[in-house]
N, C-alpha and C positions, 0 to 999 in steps of 0.2 A: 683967165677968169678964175675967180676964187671957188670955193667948193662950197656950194649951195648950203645954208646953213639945215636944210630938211637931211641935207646929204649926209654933214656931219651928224648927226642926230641921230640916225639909219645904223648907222656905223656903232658909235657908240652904244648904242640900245644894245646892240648885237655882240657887243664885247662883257656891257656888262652881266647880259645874262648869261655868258657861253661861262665866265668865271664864277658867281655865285651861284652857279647848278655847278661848277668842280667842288664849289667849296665845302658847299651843300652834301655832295654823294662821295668824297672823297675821306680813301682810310689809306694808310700809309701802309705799305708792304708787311705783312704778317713774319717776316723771315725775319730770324732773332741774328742779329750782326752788331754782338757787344764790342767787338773793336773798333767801330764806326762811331758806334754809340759815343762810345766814350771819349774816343780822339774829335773828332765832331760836337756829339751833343746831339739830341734824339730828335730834338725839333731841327736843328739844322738840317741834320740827312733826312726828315719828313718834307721840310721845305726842297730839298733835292728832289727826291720823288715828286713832290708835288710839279714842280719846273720842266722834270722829264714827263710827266703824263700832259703839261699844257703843248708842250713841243708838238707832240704827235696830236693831238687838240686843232694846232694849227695848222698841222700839214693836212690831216682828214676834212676838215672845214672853212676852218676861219679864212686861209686864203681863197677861195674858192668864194665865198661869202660876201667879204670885201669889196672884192674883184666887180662883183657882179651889181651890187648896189653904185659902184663909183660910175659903172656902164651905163647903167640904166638913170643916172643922172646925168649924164652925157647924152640921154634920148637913143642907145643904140640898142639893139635888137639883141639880149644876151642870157644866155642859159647856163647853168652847172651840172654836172651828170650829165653831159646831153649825147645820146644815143644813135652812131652817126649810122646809119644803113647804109648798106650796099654789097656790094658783090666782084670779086676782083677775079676774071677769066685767070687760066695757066698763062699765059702768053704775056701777060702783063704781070706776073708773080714773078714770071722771070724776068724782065727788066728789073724791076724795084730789085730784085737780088743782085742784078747784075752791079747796078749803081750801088748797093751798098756794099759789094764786095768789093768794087774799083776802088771806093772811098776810103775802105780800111787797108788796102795796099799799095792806098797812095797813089793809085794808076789815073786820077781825075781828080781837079780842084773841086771844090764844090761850090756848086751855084745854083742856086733854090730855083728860079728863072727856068732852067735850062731842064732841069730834073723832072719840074710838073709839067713842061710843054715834052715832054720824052713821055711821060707815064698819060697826057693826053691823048698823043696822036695812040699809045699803043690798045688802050682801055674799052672793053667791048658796053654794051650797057648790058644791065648786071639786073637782076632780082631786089627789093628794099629790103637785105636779110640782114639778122646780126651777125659779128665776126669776134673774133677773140679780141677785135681790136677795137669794138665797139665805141665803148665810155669816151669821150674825151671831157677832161676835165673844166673846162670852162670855152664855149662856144661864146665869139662877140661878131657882129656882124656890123662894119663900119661903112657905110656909104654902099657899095654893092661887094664891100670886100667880106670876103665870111674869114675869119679868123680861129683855128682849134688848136688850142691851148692844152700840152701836159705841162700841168705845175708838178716841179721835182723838186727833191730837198737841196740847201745848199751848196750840197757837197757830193754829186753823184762820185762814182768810181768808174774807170774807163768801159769796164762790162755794160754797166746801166747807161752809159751817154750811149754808147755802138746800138744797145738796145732801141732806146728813145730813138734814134734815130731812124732806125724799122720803122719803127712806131709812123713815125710820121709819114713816110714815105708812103706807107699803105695807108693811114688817113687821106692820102690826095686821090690815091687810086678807089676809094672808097664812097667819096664822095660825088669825083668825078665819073662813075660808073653811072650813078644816077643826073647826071647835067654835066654833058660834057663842057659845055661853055661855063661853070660856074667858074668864078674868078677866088680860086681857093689857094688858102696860107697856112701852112700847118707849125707854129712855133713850139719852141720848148719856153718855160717861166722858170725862175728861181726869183723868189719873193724876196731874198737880198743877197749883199753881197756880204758875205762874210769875210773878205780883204780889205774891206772899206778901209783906210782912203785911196788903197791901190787899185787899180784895176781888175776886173773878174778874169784873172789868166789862168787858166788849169789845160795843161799840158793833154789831157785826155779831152779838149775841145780840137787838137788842134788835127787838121785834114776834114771834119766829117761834118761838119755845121757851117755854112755861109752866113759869118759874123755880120759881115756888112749891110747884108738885106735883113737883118734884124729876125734871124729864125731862132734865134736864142736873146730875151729882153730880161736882163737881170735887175733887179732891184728897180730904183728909180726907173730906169726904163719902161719896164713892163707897168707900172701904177702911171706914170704919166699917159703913158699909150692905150690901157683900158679906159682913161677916165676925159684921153682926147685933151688935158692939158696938163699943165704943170703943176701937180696937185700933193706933189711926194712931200714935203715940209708940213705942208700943209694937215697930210694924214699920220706922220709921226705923230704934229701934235697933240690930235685927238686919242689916238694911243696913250700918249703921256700923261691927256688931264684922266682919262678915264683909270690908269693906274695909280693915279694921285687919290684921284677918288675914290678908291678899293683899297688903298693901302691902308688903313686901318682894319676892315674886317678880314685880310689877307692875314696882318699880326695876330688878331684877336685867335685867329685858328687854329693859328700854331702857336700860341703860347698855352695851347690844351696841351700839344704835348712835350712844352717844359714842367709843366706838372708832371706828367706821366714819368719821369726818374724814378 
């Protein structure tokens, strides 16, 4: 099914104010770099800044944003920031370390399946307290499956996936302290793929994440799967008409400082 035209709408509204409030409060780095300048051009390397502050723009919000409007036009149940409680006994710390210590010496395949019904049977029921591992960045809850989402940048480094991958393994212990029966999924997100048209292969996925059960949904993946259908083409385009329609006050901003020479 196509994407609710309220849907598209939602979206857009949201894109175009996230950028004319950059455009609006946005000064270009104060630091004097006359060989940039000049090799470059002043507005160019402004337009550079500009690109690296929407970067970070989009990993702080706009994915998280997105996500959550295509959800909630899917009718599911979906939050950002959402603050998961709970309380994870010694006895179950030490499993969740065990399995990620096996994982990162290779001594167990990994299978997502396998890991939460281990961290079920071990998990006492807990207090609804905060934990350092609180936050998860986009909760969706599909049918009776609850789904907690860290969205990571493109490109993690092996340290940050080993991490994430803690990460998530005390999200199930975390949750499950509070409802042991709850039917809980803890994935990782990367909002694309920056190989496109190859496949997402980074050698630092490989032992620690069960590819096949979908605990890592990159690009098209993950937006068809928040939005419950095939909607990725579909939200390029709306990206595209809305930077079509900005590309003039985008120029107009930076050609202040081609003047500035």
């Amino acid at each position: 099914m196509p994407l609710l035209p309220k849907v598209k709408k939602e979206i857009a509204k949201l894109l175009i104010k996230i950028v004319r409030e950059k455009l609006k409060t946005y000064q270009p780095e104060t630091t004097h770099m006359p060989f940039h300048y000049r090799l470059l051009g002043k507005d160019r390397y402004a337009m550079f800044s500009f690109i690296q502050s929407m970067n970070t723009t989009f990993g702080m919000s706009i994915w998280e944003q997105v996500a959550v409007i295509l959800s909630k036009g899917a009718g599911h149940d979906v939050k950002r920031q959402y603050k998961l409680l709970g309380e994870i006994d010694e006895d179950t710390e030490k499993v969740i370390n065990e399995i990620h210590y096996q994982l990162r010496k290779g001594e167990r395949i990994p299978n997502k399946k396998k890991e939460i019904e281990e961290i079920r049977r071990k998990i006492k029921k807990g207090e609804a307290k905060e934990d350092p591992d609180s936050v998860v960045d986009l909760f969706v809850k599909i049918g009776d499956e609850e789904n907690y989402f860290d969205i990571t940048s493109a490109k993690p480094n092996k340290k940050e996936f080993v991490a994430l991958k803690l990460k998530l393994l005390r999200w199930t212990a975390l949750r499950l302290s509070q409802d042991k029966k709850a039917k809980v999924f803890t994935r990782l997100a990367i909002p694309y793929n920056p190989y496109h048209p190859e496949p997402y292969e980074r050698w630092t996925l490989e032992g620690l994440y069960d590819l096949e059960k979908g605990e890592i949904l990159v690009g098209e993946e993950f937006w068809n799967f928040v939005a419950s259908d095939n909607i990725y083409e579909e939200l390029l385009d709306v990206f595209q008409k809305v930077g079509e329609k900005l590309r003039k006050e985008i120029d107009e901003k930076f050609s202040e400082f081609r003047k500035e020479r």
